[in-house]
N, CA and C of each residue as an Amber inpcrd file, in Angstrom:
protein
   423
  -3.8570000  19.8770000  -2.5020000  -4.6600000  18.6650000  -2.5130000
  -5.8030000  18.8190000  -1.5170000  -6.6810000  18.1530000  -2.1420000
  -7.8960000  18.6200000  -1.1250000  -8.5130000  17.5820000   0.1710000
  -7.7180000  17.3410000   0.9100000  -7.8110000  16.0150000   1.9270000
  -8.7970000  16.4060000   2.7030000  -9.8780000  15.4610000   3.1220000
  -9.6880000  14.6410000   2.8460000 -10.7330000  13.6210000   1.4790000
 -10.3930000  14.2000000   0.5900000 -11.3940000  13.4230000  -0.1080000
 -10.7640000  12.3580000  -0.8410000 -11.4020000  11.1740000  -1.1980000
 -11.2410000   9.9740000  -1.6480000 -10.0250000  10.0590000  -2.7770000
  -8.9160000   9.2600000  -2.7980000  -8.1200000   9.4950000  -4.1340000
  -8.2360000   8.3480000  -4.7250000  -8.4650000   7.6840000  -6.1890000
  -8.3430000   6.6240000  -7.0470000  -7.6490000   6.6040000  -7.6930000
  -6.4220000   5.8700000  -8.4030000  -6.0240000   5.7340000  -9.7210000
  -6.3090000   4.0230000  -9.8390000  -6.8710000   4.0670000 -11.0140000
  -6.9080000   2.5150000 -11.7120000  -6.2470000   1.6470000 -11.7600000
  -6.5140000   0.6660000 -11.9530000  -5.4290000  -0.3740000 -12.2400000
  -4.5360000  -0.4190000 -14.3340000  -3.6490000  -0.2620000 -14.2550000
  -3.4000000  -0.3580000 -15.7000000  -2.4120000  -1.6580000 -15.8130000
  -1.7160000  -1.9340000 -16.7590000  -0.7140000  -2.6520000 -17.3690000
   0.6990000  -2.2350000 -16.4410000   0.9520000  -0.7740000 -15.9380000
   2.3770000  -1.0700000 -15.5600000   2.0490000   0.0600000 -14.1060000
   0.5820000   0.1750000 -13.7500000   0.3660000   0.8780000 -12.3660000
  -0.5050000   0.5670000 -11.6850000  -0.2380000   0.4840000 -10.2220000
  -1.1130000  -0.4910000  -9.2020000  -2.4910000   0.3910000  -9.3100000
  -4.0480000  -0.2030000  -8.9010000  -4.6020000   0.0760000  -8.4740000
  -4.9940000   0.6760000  -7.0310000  -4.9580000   1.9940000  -7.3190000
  -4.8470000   2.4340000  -5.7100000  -5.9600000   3.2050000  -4.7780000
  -6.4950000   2.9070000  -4.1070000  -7.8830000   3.7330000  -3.4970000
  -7.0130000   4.5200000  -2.0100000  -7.3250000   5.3790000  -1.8450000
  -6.8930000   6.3670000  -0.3300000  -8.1930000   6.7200000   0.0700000
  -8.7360000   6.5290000   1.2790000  -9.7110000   7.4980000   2.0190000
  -9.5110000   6.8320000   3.3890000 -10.3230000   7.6840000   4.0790000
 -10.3360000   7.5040000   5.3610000 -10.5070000   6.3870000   6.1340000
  -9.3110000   5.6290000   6.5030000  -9.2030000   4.3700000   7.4030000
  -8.4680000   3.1840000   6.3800000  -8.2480000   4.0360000   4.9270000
  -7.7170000   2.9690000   4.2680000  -6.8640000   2.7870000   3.3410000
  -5.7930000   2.6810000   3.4260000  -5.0320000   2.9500000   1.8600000
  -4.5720000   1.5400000   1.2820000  -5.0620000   1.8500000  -0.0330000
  -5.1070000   0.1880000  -1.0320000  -4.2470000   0.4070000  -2.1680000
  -3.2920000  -0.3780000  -2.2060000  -2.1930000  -0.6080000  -3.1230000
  -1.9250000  -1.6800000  -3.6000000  -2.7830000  -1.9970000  -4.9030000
  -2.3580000  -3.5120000  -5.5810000  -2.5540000  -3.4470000  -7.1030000
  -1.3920000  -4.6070000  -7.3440000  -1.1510000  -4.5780000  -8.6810000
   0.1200000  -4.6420000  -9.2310000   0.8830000  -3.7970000 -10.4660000
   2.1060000  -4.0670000 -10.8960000   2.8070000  -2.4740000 -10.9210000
   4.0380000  -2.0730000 -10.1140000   4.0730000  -1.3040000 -10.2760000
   5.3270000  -1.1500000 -10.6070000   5.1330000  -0.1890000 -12.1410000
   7.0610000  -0.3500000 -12.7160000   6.1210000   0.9970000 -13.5180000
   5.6350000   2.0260000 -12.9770000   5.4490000   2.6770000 -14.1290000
   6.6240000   3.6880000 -14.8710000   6.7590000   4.6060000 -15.7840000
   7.8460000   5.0740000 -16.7820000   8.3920000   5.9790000 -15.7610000
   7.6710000   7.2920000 -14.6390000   8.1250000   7.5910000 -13.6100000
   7.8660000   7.3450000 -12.6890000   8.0330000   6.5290000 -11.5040000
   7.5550000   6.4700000 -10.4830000   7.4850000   7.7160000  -9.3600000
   8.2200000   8.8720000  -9.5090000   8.4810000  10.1780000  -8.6020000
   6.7650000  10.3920000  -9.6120000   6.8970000  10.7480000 -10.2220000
   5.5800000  11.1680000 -10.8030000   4.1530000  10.8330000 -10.3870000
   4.3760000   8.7290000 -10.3380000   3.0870000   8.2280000 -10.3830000
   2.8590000   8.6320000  -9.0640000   3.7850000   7.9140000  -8.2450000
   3.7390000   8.3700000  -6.7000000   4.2300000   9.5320000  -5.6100000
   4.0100000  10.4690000  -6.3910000   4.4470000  12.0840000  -6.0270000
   2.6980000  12.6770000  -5.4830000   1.7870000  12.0510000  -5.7870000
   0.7690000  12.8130000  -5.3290000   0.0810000  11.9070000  -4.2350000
   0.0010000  10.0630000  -4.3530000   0.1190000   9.5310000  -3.4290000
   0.4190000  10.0860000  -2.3080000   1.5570000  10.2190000  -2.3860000
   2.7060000  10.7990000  -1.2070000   2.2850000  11.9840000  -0.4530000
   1.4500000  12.7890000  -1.4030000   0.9890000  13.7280000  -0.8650000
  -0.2740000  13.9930000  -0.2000000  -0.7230000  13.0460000  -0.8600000
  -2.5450000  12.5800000  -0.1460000  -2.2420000  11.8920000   1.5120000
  -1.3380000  10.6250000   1.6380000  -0.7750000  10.4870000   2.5960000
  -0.2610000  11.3560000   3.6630000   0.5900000  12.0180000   3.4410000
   1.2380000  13.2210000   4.1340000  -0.2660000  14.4490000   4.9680000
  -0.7500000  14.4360000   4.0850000  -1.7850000  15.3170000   4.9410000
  -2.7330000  14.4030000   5.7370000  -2.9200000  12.9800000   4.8740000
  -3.5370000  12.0660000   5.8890000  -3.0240000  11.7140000   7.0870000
  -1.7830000  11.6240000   7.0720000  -0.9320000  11.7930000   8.2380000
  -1.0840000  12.6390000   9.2760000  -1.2290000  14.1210000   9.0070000
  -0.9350000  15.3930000   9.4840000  -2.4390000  15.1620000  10.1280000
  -3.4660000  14.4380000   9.8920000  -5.3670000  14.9440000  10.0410000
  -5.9140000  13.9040000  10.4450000  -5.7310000  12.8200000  10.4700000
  -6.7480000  11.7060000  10.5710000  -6.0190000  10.7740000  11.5630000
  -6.8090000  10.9460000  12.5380000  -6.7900000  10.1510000  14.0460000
  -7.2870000   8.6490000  14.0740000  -8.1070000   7.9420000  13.5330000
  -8.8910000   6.6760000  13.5230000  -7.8870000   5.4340000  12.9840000
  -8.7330000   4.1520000  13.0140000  -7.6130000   3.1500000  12.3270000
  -7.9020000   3.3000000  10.9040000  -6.5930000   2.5290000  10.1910000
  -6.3130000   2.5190000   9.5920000  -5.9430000   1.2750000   9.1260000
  -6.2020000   0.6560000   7.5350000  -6.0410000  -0.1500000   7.2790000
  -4.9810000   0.0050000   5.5640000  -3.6480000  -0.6510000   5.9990000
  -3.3580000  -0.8790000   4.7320000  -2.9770000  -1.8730000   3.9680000
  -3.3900000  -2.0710000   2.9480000  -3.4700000  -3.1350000   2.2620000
  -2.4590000  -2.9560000   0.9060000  -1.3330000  -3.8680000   0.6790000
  -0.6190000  -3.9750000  -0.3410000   0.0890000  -5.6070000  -0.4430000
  -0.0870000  -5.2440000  -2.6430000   0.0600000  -6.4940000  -2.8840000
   0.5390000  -5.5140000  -4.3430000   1.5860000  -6.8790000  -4.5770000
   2.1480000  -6.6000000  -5.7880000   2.8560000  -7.8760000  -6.7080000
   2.0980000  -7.7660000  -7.8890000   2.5110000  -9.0850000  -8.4760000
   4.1310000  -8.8200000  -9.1190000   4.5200000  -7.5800000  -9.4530000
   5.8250000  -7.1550000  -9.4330000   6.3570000  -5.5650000  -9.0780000
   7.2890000  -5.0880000  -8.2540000   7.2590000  -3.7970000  -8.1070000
   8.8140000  -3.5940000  -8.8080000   8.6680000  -2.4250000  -8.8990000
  10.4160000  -1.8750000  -9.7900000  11.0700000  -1.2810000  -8.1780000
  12.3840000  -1.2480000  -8.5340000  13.0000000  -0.6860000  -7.2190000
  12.6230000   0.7740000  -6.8490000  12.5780000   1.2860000  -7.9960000
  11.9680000   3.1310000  -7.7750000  10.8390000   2.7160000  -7.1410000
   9.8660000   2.4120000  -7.1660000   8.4280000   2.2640000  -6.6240000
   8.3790000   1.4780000  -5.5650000   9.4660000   0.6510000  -5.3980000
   9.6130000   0.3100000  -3.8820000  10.1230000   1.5250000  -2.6650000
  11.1480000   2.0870000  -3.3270000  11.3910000   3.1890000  -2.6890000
  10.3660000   4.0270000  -2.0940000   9.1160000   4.7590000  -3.0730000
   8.0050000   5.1400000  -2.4770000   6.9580000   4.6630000  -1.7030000
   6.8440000   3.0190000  -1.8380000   6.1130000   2.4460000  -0.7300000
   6.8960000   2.4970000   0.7530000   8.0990000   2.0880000   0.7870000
   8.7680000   1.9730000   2.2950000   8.7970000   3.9080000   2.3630000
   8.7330000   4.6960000   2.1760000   8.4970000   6.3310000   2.1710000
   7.2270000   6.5140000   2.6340000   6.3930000   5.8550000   1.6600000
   5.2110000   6.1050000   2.4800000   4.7770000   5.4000000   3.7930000
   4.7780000   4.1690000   3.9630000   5.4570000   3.3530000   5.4950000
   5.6030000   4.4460000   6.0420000   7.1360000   4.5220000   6.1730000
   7.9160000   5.0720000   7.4120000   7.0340000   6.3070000   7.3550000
   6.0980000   7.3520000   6.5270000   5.6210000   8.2290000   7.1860000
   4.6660000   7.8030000   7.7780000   3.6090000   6.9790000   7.7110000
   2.7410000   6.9960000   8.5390000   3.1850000   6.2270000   9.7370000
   4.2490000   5.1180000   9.6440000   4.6580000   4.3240000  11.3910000
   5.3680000   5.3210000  11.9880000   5.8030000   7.1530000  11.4420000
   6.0230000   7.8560000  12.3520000   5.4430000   8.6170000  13.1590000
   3.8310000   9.1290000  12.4320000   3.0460000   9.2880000  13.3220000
   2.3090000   8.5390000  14.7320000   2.4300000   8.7010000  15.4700000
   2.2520000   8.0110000  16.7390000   0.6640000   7.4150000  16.5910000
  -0.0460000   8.1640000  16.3910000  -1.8530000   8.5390000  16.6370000
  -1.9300000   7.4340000  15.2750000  -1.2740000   7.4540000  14.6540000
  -1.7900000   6.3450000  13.0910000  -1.2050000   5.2120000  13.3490000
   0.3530000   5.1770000  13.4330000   1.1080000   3.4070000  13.5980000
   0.5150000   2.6820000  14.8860000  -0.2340000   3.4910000  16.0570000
  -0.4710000   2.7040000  17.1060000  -1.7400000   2.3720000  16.6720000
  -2.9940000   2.8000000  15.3880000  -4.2870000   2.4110000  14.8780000
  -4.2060000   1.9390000  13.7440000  -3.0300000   1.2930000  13.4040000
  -2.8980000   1.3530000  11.8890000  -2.9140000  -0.0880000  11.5530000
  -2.9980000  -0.9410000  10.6590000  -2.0710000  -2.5780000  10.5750000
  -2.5390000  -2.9340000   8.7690000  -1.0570000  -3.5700000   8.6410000
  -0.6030000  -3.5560000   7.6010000  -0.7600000  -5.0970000   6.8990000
  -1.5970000  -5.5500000   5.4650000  -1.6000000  -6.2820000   5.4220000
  -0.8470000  -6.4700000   3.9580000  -0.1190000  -7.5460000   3.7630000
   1.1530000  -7.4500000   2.9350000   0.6170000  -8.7780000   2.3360000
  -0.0640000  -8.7630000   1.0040000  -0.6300000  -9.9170000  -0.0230000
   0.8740000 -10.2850000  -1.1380000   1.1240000 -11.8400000  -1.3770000
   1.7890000 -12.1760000  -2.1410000   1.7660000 -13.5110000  -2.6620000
   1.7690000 -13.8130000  -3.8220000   1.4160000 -15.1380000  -4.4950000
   2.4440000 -16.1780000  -3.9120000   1.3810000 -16.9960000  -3.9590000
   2.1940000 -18.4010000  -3.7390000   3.3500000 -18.9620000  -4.8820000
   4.3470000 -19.2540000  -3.5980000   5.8110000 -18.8810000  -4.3670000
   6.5340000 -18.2500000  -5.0390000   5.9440000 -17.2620000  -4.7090000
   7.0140000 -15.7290000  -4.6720000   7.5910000 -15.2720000  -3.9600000
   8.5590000 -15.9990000  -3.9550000   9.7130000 -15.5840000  -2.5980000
  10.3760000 -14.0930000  -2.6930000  10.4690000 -13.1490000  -3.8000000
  10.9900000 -12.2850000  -3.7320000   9.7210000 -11.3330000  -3.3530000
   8.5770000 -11.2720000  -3.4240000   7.7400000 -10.7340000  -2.6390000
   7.3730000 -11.1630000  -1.4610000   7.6540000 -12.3260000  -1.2550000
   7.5300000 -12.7540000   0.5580000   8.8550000 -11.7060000   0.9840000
  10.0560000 -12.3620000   0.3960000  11.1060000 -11.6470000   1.1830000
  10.7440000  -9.9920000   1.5220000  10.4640000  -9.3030000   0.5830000
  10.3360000  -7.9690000   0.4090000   9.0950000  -7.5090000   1.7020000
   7.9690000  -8.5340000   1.7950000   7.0020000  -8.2060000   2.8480000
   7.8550000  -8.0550000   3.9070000   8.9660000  -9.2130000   4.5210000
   9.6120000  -9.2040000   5.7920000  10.2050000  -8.0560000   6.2980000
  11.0520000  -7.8730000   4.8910000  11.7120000  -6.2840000   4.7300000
  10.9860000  -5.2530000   5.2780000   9.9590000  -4.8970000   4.8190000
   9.1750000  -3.6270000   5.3070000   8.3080000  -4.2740000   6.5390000
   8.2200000  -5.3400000   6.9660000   7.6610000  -5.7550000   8.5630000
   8.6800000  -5.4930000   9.3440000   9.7040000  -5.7240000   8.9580000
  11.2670000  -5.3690000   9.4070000  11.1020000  -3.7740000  10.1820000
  10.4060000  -3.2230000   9.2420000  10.7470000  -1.4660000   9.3310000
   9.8920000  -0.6000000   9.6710000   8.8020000  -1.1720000  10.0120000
   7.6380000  -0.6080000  10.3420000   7.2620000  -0.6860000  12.1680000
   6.3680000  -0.1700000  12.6710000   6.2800000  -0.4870000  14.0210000
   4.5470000  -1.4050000  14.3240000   3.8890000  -1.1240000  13.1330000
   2.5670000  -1.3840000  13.2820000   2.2400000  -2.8600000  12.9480000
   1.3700000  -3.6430000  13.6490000   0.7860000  -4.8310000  13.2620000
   1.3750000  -4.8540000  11.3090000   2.0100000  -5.9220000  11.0110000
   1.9590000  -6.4420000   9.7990000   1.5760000  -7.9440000   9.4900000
   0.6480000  -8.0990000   8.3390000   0.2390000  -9.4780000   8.6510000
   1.1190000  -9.8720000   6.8120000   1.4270000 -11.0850000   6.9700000
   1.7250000 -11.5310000   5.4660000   0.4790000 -12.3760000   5.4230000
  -0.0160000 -12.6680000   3.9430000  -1.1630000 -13.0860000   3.0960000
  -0.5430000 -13.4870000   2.0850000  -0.4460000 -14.8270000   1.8980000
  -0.1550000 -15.7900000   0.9470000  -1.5990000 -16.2890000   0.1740000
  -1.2150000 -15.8340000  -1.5180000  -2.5180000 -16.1300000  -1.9340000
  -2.2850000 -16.8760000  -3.1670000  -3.1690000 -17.3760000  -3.7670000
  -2.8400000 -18.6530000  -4.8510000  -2.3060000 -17.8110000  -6.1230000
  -3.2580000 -16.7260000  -6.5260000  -3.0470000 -15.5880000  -7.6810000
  -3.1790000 -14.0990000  -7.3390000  -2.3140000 -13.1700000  -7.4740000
  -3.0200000 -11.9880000  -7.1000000  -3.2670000 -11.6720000  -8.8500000
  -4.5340000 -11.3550000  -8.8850000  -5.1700000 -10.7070000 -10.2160000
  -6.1960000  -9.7040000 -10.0540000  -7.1470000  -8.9380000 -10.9110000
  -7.9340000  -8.2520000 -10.8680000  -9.1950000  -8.6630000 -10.1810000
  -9.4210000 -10.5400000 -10.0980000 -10.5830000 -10.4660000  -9.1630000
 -10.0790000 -10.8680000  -8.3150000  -9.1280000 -11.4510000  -7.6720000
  -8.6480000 -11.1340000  -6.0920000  -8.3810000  -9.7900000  -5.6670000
  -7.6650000  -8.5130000  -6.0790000  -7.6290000  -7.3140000  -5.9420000
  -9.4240000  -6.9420000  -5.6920000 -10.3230000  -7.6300000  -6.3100000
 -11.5490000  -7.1280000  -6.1950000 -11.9390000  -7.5550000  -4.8560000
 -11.7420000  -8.7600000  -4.7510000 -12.1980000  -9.5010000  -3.3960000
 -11.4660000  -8.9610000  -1.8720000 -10.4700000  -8.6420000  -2.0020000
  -9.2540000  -7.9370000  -0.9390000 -10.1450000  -6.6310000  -1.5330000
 -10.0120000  -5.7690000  -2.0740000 -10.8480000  -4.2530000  -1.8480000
 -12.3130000  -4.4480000  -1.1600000 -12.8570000  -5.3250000  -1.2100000
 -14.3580000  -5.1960000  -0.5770000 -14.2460000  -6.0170000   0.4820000
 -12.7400000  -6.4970000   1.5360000 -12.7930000  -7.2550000   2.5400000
 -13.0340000  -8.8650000   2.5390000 -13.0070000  -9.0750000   1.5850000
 -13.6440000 -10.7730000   1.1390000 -12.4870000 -11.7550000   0.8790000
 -10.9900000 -11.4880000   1.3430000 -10.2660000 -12.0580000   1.5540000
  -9.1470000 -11.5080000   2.6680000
């Protein structure tokens, strides 16, 4: 993988929209795709060297209008690698978006605030959709 350059995958029907580059990793949307080791096997790997290379803050941003348990698995994976690097979890902070009255995604934010060491903020929002995902990617919420 060639880090550090920008990684995208789109937003589809059953996979989050995801942007990686420097100072930022963005994860929103629905994620239940057919493999999740698959979808998020290269994620994982863009991370991992971002880990290993990049000193500055960091901002991450995740929201999910539904996740499958496999793909939860790879978000708290990817977590715990970067709140183990010292130089990233002490520049890092985590912002955790979830619709109003969705308690099983509130709960699930606590969970991984639970497990992390870095600033986590919860963000209660009326809808998460494609133009709030737009507005949260360009900082506007």
């Amino acid at each position: 993988m060639a880090y550090p350059e920008k990684h995208i995958n789109e937003i589809t029907k059953r996979t989050p929209w995801i942007i990686l580059e420097n100072g930022r990793i963005f994860i929103m949307g629905r994620s239940i795709p057919e493999n999740p080791g698959d979808f998020y096997r290269t994620v994982h790997a863009w991370i991992s060297e971002y880990a290993k290379q990049y000193r500055g803050s960091t901002k991450i941003i995740l929201g999910f209008e539904y996740i499958n348990t496999a793909s939860m698995k790879w978000i708290y994976t990817i977590l715990k690698e970067v709140s183990q690097v010292k130089e990233i979890s002490m520049n890092a902070s985590i912002a955790w978006y979830y619709e109003e009255g969705d308690e099983d995604m509130k709960e699930l934010g606590f969970i991984l605030k639970s497990l992390v060491t870095c600033p986590f903020r919860m963000i209660e929002v009326e809808e998460l959709d494609n133009g709030v995902y737009d507005l949260i990617q360009e900082g506007k919420k």
